[in-house]
C-alpha positions in Angstrom: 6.2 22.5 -22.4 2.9 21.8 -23.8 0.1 24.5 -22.3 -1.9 21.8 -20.5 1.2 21.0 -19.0 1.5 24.4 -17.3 -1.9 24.5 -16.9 -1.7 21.2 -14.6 1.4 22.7 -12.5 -0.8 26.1 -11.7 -3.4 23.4 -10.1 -0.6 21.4 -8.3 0.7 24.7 -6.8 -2.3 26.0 -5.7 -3.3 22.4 -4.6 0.3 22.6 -2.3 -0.3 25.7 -1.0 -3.9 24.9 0.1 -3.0 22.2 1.7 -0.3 24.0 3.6 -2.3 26.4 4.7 -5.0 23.5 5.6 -2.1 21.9 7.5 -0.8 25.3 9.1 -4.6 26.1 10.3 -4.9 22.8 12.0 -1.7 22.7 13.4 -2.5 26.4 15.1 -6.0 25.2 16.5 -5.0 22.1 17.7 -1.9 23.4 19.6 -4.2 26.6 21.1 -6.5 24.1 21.9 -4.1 21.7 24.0 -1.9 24.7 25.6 -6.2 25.9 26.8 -6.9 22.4 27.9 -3.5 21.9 29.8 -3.5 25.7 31.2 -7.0 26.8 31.9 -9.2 23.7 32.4 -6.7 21.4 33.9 -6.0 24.2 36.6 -9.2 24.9 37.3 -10.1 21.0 38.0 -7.1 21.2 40.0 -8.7 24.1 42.1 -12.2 22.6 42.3 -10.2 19.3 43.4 -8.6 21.2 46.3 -12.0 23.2 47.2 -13.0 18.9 47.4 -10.0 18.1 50.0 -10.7 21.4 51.8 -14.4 19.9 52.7 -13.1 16.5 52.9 -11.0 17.9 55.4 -13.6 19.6 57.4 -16.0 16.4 57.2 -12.8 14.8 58.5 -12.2 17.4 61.7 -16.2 16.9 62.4 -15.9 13.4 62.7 -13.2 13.5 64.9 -15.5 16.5 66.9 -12.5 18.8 66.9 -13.6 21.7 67.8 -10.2 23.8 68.6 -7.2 24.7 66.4 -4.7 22.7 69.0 -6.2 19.6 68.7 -6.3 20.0 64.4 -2.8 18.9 63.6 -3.0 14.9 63.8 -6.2 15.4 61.8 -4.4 17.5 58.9 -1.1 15.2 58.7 -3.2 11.5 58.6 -5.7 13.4 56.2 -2.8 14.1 54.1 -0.7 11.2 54.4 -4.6 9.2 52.8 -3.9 11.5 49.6 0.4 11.4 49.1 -0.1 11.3 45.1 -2.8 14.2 45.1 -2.0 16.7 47.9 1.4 18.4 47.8 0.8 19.7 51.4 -1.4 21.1 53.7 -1.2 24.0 55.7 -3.5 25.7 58.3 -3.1 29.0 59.7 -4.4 31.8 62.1 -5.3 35.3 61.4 -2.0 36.4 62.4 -0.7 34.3 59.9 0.5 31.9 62.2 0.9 28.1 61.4 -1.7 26.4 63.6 -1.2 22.6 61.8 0.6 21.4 59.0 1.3 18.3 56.8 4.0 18.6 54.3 6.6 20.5 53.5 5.3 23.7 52.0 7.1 25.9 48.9 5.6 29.0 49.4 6.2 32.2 51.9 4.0 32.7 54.7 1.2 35.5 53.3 0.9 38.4 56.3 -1.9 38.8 58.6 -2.9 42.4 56.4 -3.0 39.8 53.6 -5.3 37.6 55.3 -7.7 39.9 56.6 -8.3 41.5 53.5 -9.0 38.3 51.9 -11.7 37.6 54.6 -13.2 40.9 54.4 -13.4 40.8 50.5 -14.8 37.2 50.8 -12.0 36.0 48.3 -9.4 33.3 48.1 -5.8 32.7 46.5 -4.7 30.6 43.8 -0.9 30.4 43.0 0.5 28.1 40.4 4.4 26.6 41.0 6.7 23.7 41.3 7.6 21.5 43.7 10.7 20.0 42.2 9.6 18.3 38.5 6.0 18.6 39.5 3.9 21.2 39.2 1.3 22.6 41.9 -1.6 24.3 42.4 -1.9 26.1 46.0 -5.2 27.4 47.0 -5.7 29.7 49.7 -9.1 30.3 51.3 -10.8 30.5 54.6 -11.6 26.8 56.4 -14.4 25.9 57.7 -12.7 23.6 59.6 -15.0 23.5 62.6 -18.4 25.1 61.4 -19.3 21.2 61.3 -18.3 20.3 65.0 -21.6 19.4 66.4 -22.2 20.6 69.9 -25.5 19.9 71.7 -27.4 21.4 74.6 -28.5 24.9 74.9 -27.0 26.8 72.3 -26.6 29.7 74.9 -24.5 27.5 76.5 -22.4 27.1 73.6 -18.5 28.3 74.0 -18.1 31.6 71.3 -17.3 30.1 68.2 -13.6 30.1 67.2 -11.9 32.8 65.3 -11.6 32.4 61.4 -8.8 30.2 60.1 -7.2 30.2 56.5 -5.9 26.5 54.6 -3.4 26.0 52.1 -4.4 22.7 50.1 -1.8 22.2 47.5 -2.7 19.8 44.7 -0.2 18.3 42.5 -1.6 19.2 39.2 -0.7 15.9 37.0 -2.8 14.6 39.8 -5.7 15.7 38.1 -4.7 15.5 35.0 -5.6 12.0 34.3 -9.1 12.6 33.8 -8.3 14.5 30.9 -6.3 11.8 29.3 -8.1 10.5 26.3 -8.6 14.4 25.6 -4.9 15.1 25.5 -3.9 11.8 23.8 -6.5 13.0 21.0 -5.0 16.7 21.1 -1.3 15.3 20.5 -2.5 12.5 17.6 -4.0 16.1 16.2 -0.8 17.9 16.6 1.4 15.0 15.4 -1.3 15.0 12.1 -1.3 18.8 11.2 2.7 18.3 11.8 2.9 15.7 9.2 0.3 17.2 6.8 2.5 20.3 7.3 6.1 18.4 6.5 4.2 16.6 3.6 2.8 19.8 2.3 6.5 21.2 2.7 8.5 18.5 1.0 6.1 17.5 -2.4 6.3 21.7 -2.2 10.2 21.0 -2.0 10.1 18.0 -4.7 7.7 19.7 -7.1 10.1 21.9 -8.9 12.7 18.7 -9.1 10.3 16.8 -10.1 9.1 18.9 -13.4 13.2 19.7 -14.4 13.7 16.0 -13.7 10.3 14.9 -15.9 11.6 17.7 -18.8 14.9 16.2 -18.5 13.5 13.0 -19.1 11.5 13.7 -22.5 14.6 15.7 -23.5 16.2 12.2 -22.7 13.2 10.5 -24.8 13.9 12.6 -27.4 17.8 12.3 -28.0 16.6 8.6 -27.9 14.8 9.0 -30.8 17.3 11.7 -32.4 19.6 8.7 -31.7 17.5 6.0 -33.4 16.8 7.6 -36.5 21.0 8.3 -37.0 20.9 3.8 -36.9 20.2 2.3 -40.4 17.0 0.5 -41.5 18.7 -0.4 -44.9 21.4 0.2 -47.0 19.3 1.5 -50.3 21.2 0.1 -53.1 24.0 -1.8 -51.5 21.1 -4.5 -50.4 22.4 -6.9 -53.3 25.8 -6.9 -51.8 25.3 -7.2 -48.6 22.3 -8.9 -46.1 22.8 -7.0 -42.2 20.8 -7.1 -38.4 21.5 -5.1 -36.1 20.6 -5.0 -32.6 21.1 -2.1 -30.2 20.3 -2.3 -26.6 21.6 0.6 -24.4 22.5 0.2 -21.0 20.7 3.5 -20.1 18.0 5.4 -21.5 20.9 6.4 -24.6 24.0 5.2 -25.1 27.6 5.9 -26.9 27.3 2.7 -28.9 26.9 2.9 -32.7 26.5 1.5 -36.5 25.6 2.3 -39.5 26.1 0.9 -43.1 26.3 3.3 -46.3 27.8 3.0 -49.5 30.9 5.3 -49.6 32.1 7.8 -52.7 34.1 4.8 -54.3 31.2 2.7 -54.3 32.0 0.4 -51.7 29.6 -0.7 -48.5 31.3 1.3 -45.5 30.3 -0.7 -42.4 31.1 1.0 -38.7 30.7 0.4 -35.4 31.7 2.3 -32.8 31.9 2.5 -28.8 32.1 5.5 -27.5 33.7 5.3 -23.6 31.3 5.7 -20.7 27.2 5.6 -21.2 24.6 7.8 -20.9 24.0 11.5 -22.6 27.7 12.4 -22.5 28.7 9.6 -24.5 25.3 9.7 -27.3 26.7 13.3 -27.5 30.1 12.2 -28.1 28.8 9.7 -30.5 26.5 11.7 -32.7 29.8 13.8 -32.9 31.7 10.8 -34.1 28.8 9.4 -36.6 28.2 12.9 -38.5 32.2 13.0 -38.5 32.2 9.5 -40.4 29.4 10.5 -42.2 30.9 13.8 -43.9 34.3 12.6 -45.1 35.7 11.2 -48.0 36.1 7.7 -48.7 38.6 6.3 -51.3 39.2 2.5 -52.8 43.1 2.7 -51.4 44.1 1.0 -47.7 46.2 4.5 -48.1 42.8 6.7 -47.7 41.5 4.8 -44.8 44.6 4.5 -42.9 44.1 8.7 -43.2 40.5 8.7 -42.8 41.2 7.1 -39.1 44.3 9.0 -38.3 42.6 12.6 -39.0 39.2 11.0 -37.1 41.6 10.6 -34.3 43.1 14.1 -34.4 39.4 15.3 -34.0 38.7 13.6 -31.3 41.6 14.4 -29.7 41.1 18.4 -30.0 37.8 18.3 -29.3 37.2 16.1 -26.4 38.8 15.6 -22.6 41.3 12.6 -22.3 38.6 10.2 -20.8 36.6 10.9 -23.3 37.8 8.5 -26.2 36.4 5.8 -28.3 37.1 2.4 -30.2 36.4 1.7 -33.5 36.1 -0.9 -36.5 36.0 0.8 -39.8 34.9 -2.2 -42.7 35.2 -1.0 -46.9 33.4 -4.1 -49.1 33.9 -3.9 -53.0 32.7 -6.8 -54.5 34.2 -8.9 -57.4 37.6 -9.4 -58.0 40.1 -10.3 -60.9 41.1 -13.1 -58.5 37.9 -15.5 -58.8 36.8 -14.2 -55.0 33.5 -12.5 -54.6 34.9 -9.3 -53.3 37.7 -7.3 -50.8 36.9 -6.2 -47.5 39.3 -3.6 -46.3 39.2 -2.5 -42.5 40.9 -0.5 -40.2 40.2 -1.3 -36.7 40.7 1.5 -34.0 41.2 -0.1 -30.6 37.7 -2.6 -31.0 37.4 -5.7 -30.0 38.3 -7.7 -33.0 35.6 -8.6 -35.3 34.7 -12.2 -36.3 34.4 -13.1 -40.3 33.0 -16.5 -40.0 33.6 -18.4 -43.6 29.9 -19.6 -45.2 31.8 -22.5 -46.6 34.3 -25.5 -45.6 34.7 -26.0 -41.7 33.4 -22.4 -40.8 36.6 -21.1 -40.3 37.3 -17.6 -38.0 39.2 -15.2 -38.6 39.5 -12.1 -36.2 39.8 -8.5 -37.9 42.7 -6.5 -35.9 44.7 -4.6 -37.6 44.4 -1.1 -37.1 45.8 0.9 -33.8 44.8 2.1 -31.0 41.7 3.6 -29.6 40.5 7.5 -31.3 41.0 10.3 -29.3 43.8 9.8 -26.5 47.1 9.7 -29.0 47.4 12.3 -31.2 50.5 11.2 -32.9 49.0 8.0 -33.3 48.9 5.7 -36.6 46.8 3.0 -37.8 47.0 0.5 -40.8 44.7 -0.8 -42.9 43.7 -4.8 -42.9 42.7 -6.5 -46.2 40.4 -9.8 -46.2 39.5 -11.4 -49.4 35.6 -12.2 -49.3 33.7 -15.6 -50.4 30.3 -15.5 -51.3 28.1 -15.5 -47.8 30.4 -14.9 -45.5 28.7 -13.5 -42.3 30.8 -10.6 -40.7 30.0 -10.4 -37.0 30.7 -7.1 -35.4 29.8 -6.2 -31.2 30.6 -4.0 -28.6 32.0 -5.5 -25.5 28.7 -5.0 -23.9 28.1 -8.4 -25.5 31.6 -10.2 -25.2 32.3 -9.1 -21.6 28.6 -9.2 -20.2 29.2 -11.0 -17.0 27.1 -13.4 -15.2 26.6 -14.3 -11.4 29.9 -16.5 -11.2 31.8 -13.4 -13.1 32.2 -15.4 -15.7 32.9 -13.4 -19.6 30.3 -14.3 -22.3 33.4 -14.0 -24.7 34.1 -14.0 -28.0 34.6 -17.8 -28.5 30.8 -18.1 -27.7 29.9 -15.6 -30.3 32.0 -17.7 -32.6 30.6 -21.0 -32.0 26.9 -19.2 -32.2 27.6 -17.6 -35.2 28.9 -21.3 -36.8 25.6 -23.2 -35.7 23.3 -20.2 -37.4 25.5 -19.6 -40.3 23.1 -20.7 -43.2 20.1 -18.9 -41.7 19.4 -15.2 -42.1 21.3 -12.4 -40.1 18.6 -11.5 -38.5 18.3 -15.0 -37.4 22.3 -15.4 -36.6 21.7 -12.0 -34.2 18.7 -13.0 -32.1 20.6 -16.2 -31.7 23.3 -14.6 -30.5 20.9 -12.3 -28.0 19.1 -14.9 -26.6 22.4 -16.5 -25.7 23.5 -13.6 -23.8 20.3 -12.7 -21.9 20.2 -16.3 -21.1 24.2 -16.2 -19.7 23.4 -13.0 -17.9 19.6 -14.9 -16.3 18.2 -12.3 -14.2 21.4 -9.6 -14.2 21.0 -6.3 -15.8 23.5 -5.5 -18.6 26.2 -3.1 -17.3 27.3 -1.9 -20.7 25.3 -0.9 -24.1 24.9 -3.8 -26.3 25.5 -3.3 -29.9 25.5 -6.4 -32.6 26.3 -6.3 -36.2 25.7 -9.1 -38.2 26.5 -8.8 -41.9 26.4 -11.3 -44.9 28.8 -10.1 -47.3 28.0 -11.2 -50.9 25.0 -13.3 -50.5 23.8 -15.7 -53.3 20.1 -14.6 -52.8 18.0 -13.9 -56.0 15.4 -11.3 -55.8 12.0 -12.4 -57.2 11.7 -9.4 -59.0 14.6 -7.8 -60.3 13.9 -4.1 -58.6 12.8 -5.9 -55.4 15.1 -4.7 -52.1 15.9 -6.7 -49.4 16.9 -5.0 -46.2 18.3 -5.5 -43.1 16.9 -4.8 -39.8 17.3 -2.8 -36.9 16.2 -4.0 -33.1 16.3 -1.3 -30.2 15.3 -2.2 -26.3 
C-alpha cells in the first residue's frame, strides 16, 4: 500500500476515535443531565407544589372559618377531591400522632409523637419519596397552619387559647408536576437518542473500517489480475498476420473471468488458435485459466492430428491432477497450415474438448456452415479420457467463428437462448466485411437480445478469417487483429 495510503488511514482512525469519544462525552452529559432534571429538580417542584396545596389548604379552612381540628375533615376530603390528578392524599394529624382528618388512602406508616415533636422543636419538615402503585409520590410532612388564618374578631383577650400545633401530609403525585418540564425532557431524550446514534455510528464505520481497506486491497489486487489477465489476450499474431485476419472480444461477467483466447504460430509453423472456458467465474476460474493458457503456451506442437490428439489428452491429465472435480474446463484447439497440394488454400486441424462447436462459415457459394466437433469431452474430470483430431480443408476467406456459451446461451426476459443459429445467420450477412466488423455485429446483437439484462456468463468471441486475399500496400506492412475488453 502506497504511504499516502497509510497516511490517510492514521487520520480516519484518529478521526473514529475522536468522534467516539465526542459521541461517548455527550451521551454522559446528556444522560447526567436528564437523571438531575428528573431526580433533583422535578422533586423539588414537586415539594414546592405541595408547600402550594398546604396554603391552599389553609386559605381553604379560613374561608370556611374553621377554627377547630373536628370540624377540618369535610374541608380536607372536598379540597382533595378539587386536585384527584395532583394530590395522592392528604393527611392531618395531632401531636400525638393521631389522625385528626384525612382524604385518601395513605402509603406510609403513621410517624410517632417523639417524631413529631422533634420536628416542631427543630423547626423542620419531612420529605419521603415512594410509590403508590405505577406512580410515583412525593410526601411532605410539615407543621399546618391550618387555622392561623381563622379570623376571629372582638377583644383579642377574649379570644379562646389558640389550638395546639397540627402536622399535614400532602402527597403529590410527581408526574403531576412533571409536565412543566416537558419540552426540557423531550430535548434531553432527542440529546440522548443523538449521542446514541453518533455513538453506534462511531462504532460501526470503526467496525467497517478494517473491512473496508481488506475489501478496497482486495479490489486493486482484483484490478490488477485484470490487467495480468489482459495482457496474457493477443493484440496480433506478429508474422502469422498474412494468414490469418482475427477480433476478438472479451467481456467478463465479473471483474475477471475463466474465459480465454489467444492466437500464436506453433513450432511446425502453423497458426494455433484456442479458446477456452474455464467452469465457474470470478478469481478461481482466471486462476485456473492462467494455469491452462501458460500450459498451452509451453508445449509442443506438431503438423500430425497424432500430436494434437496427445497434446489434449496429456492437457487433460494436468488438469485432472491438479484441480478438484468441479473444477474443469472446455476447449477448442484450431492448427491452420496454409497451402495445399490439393488446389485449397490451407488445412485446418482441430481438436475440440467439450466446447460448444465452432462455426466455419464458407466466404464463397451460399455461405455454407459447418460446425467443428470432433474432439471429446471436457479437460479435467476423465482422466482416461481420449480425444480425436478433426481436419477441415480451408478456402480462401473463410471466417472461423469461435464463442463461449456466454454468447450462445445469454438468455433474455422470455428465457429465450441467443443460440448458435443466430450467430450463424450474423456471421453470413457480415461475411465480406472485416472481422472486426463480423464481431461487433455479432455483440450488438446480443446486447440487444439481452435489452436491459446483465450477462450471467463471461463473453468471449473469436472471429478469424483464415487465408484472406488482402494485399499489403507495402510489402513489410502488418495487419492485425484486435482485441475489445468491457
Amino acid at each position: 500500500m502506497r504511504p499516502g495510503g497509510k497516511s490517510s488511514q492514521v487520520w480516519v482512525k484518529v478521526a473514529i476515535g475522536g468522534g467516539t469519544l465526542l459521541a461517548l462525552a455527550l451521551l454522559a452529559q446528556t444522560v447526567t443531565t436528564y437523571f438531575f432534571v428528573y431526580h433533583e429538580i422535578v422533586r423539588d417542584e414537586a415539594a414546592r407544589e405541595a408547600g402550594r396545596k398546604e396554603a391552599a389548604l389553609s386559605q381553604a379552612a379560613a374561608a370556611a372559618k374553621i377554627g377547630s381540628a373536628d370540624r377540618l375533615d369535610p374541608v380536607v376530603k372536598r379540597f382533595q377531591l378539587e386536585f384527584p390528578k395532583q394530590i395522592a392524599w392528604i393527611r392531618v394529624l395531632d401531636m400525638d400522632a393521631k389522625v385528626i382528618a384525612q382524604a385518601g388512602e395513605a402509603q406510609t406508616k403513621l410517624p410517632s409523637a417523639k417524631q413529631l415533636h422533634r420536628l416542631l422543636q427543630n423547626h423542620q419538615w419531612q420529605r419521603v419519596d415512594l410509590k403508590s402503585g405505577k406512580r410515583e409520590v412525593l410526601m411532605m410532612l410539615t407543621r399546618a397552619r391550618l387555622f392561623d388564618l381563622v379570623h376571629r374578631s372582638g377583644d383579642p383577650r377574649s379570644w379562646p387559647p389558640p389550638p395546639p400545633p397540627v402536622f399535614e401530609e400532602m402527597a403529590i403525585f410527581v408526574d403531576s408536576v412533571t409536565i412543566d418540564f416537558g419540552g426540557l425532557r423531550q430535548n434531553l431524550i432527542v440529546g440522548c437518542l443523538a449521542s446514541v446514534a453518533l455513538l453506534a455510528s462511531m462504532v460501526l464505520i470503526g467496525f467497517l473500517f478494517n473491512r473496508y481497506t481488506r475489501d478496497r486491497l482486495l479490489e486493486q489486487q482484483v484490478e490488477l489480475a485484470r490487467s495480468v489477465q489482459t495482457d496474457l489476450l493477443p493484440s496480433s499474431i506478429g508474422n502469422s498476420s498474412e494468414r490469418v485476419e482475427f477480433a476478438a472480444a472479451f467481456l467478463p461477467a465479473a471483474t475477471v473471468g475463466g474465459d480465454f483466447y489467444d492466437l500464436f504460430t506453433a513450432d511446425d509453423g502453423s497458426v494455433s488458435v484456442v479458446l477456452g472456458d474455464v467452469a465457474g467465474k470470478g478469481i478461481s476460474a482466471a486462476l485456473l485459466m492462467g494455469v491452462l493458457h501458460g500450459s498451452i503456451r509451453s508445449m509442443s506442437w506438431t503438423r500430425t492430428p497424432a500430436g494434437h490428439e496427445e497434446a489434449a489428452r496429456r492437457l487433460n491429465q494436468f488438469l485432472c491432477e491438479k484441480t478438484a472435480r468441479e473444477r474443469f474446463a472446455s476447449l477448442f484447439m484450431g492448427f491452420f497450415t496454409p497451402s495445399s497440394d490439393n488446389g485449397e488454400q490451407g488445412t485446418l486441424c482441430y481438436v475440440n474438448g467439450g466446447h460448444l462447436p465452432p462455426l466455419l462459415v464458407r466466404a464463397s457459394g451460399k455461405h455454407s456452415v459447418e460446425r467443428l466437433e470432433a474432439g471429446g469431452p471436457v479437460l479435467g474430470l476423465l482422466p482416461a479420457a481420449t480425444y480425436e483430431c478433426g481436419t477441415a480443408l480451408i478456402r480462401a476467406d473463410d471466417v472461423l467463428v469461435i464463442f463461449s456459451d456466454g454468447v450462445a446461451e445469454a438468455t433474455n426476459r422470455q428465457d429465450e437462448e441467443f443460440g448458435e443459429g443466430r450467430i450463424a445467420e450474423i456471421v453470413r450477412r457480415h461475411i465480406d466485411e472485416s472481422p472486426q466488423q463480423i464481431c461487433d455485429a455479432v455483440l450488438s446483437e446480443v446486447k440487444r437480445f439481452l435489452g436491459d439484462l446483465k450477462a450471467h456468463d463471461d463473453q468471449t468471441l473469436l472471429v478469424v478469417r483464415l487465408a484472406p486475399t488482402w494485399k499489403a500496400e507495402k510489402p513489410d506492412q502488418v495487419r492485425v487483429g484486435e482485441f475489445v475488453s468491457s
